[in-house]
C-alpha positions in Angstrom: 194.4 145.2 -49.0 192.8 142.7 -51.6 190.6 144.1 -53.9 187.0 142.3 -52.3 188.5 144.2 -49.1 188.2 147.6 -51.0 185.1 147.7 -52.3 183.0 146.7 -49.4 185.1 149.8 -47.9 184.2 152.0 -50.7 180.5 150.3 -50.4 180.4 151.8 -46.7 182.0 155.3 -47.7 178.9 155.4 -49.9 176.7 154.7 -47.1 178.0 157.3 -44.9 178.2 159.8 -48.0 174.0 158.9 -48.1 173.6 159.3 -44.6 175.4 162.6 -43.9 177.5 160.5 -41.5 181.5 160.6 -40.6 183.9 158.8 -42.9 186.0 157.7 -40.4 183.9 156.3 -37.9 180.0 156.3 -39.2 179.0 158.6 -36.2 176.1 161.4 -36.6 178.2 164.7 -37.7 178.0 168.3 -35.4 175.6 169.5 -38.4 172.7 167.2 -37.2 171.4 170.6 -34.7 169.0 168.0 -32.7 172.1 166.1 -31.7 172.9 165.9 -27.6 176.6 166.4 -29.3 176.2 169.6 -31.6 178.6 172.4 -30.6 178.6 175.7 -31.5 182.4 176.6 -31.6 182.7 173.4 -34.1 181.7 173.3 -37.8 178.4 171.4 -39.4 181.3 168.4 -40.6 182.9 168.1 -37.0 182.6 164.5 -35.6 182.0 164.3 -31.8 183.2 161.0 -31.5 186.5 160.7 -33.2 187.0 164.7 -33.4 187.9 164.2 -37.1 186.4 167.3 -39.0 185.9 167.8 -43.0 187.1 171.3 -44.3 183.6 173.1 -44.3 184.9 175.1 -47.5 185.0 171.7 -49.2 182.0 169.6 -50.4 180.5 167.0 -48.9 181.0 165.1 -52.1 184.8 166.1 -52.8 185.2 164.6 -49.2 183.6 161.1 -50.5 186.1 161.2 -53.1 189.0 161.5 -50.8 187.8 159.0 -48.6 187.9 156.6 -51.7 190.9 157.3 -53.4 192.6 156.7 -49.7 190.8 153.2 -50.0 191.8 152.7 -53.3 195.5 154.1 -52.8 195.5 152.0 -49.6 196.4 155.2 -47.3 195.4 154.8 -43.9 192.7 157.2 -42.6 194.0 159.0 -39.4 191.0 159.1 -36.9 
């Protein structure tokens, strides 16, 4: 992946870090309690949409960093 490629990736990670939003997919996350989608027997980071779910024992911002090292490693993200 060329490098322009990258950071508009890592420029939408940092959207969906300031939004609260899914990494993988940019959907609302099971922690928003108003959602239609919120579940109880999932945790706060569990996406409805592509079922991916972020380690509730891990921080919202050590997740960010993940999602941007894969980017900048070009690893592909596993929805």
């Amino acid at each position: 992946m060329n490098s322009k490629k990258k950071i508009q990736l890592i420029s939408e990670i940092l959207d969906r870090y300031d939004d609260g939003v899914c990494f993988y997919c940019g959907t609302i996350l099971n922690g928003d309690m108003e959602a239609d989608e919120f579940d109880e027997g999932y945790s706060d980071d569990w996406c409805p949409e592509c079922c991916e779910s972020i380690d509730p024992d891990d921080d919202w911002e050590d997740a960010c960093l993940n999602a941007i090292d894969k980017v900048i490693h070009d690893e592909k993200f596993k929805p």
